[in-house]
Residue, then its C-alpha position, 0 to 999 in steps of 0.5 A: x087068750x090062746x083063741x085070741x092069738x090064733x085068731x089073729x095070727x090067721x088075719x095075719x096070714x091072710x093079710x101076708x097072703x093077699x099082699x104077696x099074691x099081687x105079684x102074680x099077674x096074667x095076661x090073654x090077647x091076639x097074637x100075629x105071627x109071620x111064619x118064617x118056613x119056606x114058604x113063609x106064612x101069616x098066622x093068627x093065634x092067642x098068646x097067654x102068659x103069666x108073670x112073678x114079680x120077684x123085684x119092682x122091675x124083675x119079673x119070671x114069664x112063663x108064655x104059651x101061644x097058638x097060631x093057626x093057618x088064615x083060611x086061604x093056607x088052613x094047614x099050619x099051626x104052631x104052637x110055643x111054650x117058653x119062659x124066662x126073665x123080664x124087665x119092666x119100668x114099673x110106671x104108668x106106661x111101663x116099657x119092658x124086655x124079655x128072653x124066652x126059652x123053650x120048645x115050639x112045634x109046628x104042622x106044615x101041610x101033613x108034617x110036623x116038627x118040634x124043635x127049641x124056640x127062644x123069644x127076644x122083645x118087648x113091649x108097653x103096658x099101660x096102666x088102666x085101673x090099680x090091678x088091670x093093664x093094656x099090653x098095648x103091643x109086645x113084638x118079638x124074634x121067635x126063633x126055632x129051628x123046625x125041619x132042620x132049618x133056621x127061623x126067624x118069626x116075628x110076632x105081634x100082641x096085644x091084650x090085657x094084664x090082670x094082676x092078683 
């Protein structure tokens, strides 16, 4: 009797398990971002995230992307890491926004400076099978205050979310 209840308090442990586990989804895609230093610059990077859901439409973000210099300006990279709420309409075609927080860096030409950076935007996912979405574009307002001047960087994405 007791193996028999072991038995079945590990299925419902691993049922518990699977079921809890879809709120976590990842995402991985192309990312553009117009440098906003002087001079400003075009850059071409990969942005990767990862999403909690913690309500139907509430979810905590965690990003981190690089962006590296096109071959006509190859001396530029950044590099951010930020995290925070997001708010989605879960549907098929589901809109989103989210506030990002955290730290950035950047190398200019030789120099390099870190500074805090936020991220304000949204986007589209859509909906492709039961556990794989199309971000079919996210833009945000990437703002960092690198070698002691304000920027505003826009950034652009797509990319695909797999959730688990």
């Amino acid at each position: 009797m007791a193996r028999k209840m072991l038995i079945l308090l590990g299925l419902f442990f691993l049922i518990s398990v699977s079921a809890r586990a879809q709120n976590i989804a990842l995402y991985g895609g192309y990312t553009f971002e117009r440098l906003g230093t002087s001079p400003a610059r075009n850059l071409n990077g990969v942005e990767i995230a990862a999403h909690y859901t913690l309500m139907n439409w509430l979810r905590v973000s965690a990003d981190l992307d690089g962006h590296f210099g096109l071959p006509s300006s190859p001396d530029a990279r950044t590099f951010h890491f930020m995290a925070g709420p997001e708010i989605s309409l879960p549907m098929r075609i589901s809109p989103f926004v989210h506030a990002l927080a955290g730290f950035g860096s950047v190398h200019l030409n030789g120099d390099t400076s870190s500074s805090y950076a936020a991220a304000l935007g949204g986007g589209i996912d859509m909906r492709v099978a039961p556990l794989f979405s199309w971000r079919v574009i996210q833009v945000d307002d990437v703002v960092t205050h690198f070698f002691g001047g304000l920027q505003h960087s826009p950034r652009i994405s797509t990319g695909f979310l797999i959730r688990f």
